[in-house]
N, C-alpha and C positions, 0 to 999 in steps of 0.2 A: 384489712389494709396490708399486713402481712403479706398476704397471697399476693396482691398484686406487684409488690413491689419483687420477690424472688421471681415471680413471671417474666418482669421486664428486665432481672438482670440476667434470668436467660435467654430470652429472646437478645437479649445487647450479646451477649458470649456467641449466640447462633449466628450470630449480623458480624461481631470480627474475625467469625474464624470461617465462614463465606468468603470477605473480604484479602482475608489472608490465602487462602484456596486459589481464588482467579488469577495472579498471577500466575503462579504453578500450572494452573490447564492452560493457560495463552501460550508456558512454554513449551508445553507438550505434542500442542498444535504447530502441525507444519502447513506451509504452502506449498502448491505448485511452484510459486516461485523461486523458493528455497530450493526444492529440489531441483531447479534448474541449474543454482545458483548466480538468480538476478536478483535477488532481494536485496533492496537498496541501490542498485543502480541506476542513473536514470539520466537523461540526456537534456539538454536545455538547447535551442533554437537562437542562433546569437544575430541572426541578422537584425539590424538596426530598426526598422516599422516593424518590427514582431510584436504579440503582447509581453512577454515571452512564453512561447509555449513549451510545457517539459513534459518528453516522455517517457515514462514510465512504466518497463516492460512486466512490470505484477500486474501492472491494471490494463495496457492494450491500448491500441483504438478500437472501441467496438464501431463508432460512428462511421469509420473506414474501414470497415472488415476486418481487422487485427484484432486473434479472440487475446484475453489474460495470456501470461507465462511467452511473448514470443518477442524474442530478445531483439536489442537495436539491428544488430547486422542480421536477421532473418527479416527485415522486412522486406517488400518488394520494392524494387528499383523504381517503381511506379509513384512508391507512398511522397505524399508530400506533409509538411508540414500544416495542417487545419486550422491553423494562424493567419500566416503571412504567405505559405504555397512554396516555401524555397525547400529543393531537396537536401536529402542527407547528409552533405558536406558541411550544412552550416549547423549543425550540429557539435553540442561539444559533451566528451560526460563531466558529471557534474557527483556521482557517485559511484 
């Protein structure tokens, strides 16, 4: 009985010092986005029938050819909103 029970308190010590670890590697990890410096910014669609839609240049339109990392003012003049279809004027940021 012994045995088991010093097993599970190191397996418990293994499991919070994992636990304690992952933040620390989340920080250590950077994005594309980061280095663009767009991380956290992000734009919301204000016209009135929108759902609203927000976007967000970490993640892109991929559904409209916009890969990850490409910020609101490099999209193309073309891009519309894949909500409600209104262009980038009615755009506001939001971070």
């Amino acid at each position: 009985m012994h045995t088991v029970s010093v097993l599970a308190s190191w397996i418990g010590r293994r499991s919070l010092l994992a636990l304690a670890a992952a933040p620390l590697a989340m920080l250590a990890t950077r994005s594309r986005a980061d280095d663009d410096g767009i991380a956290g910014i992000r734009y919301v669609c204000t016209t009135p029938d929108c759902a609203p839609y927000i976007y967000d240049p970490a993640i892109g339109n991929p559904s409209q050819g916009i890969p990850p990392g490409t910020p609101f003012e490099a999209l193309p003049d073309t891009w519309r909103c894949p909500s409600c279809g209104s262009a980038h004027d009615a755009f506001i940021r939001i971070g």
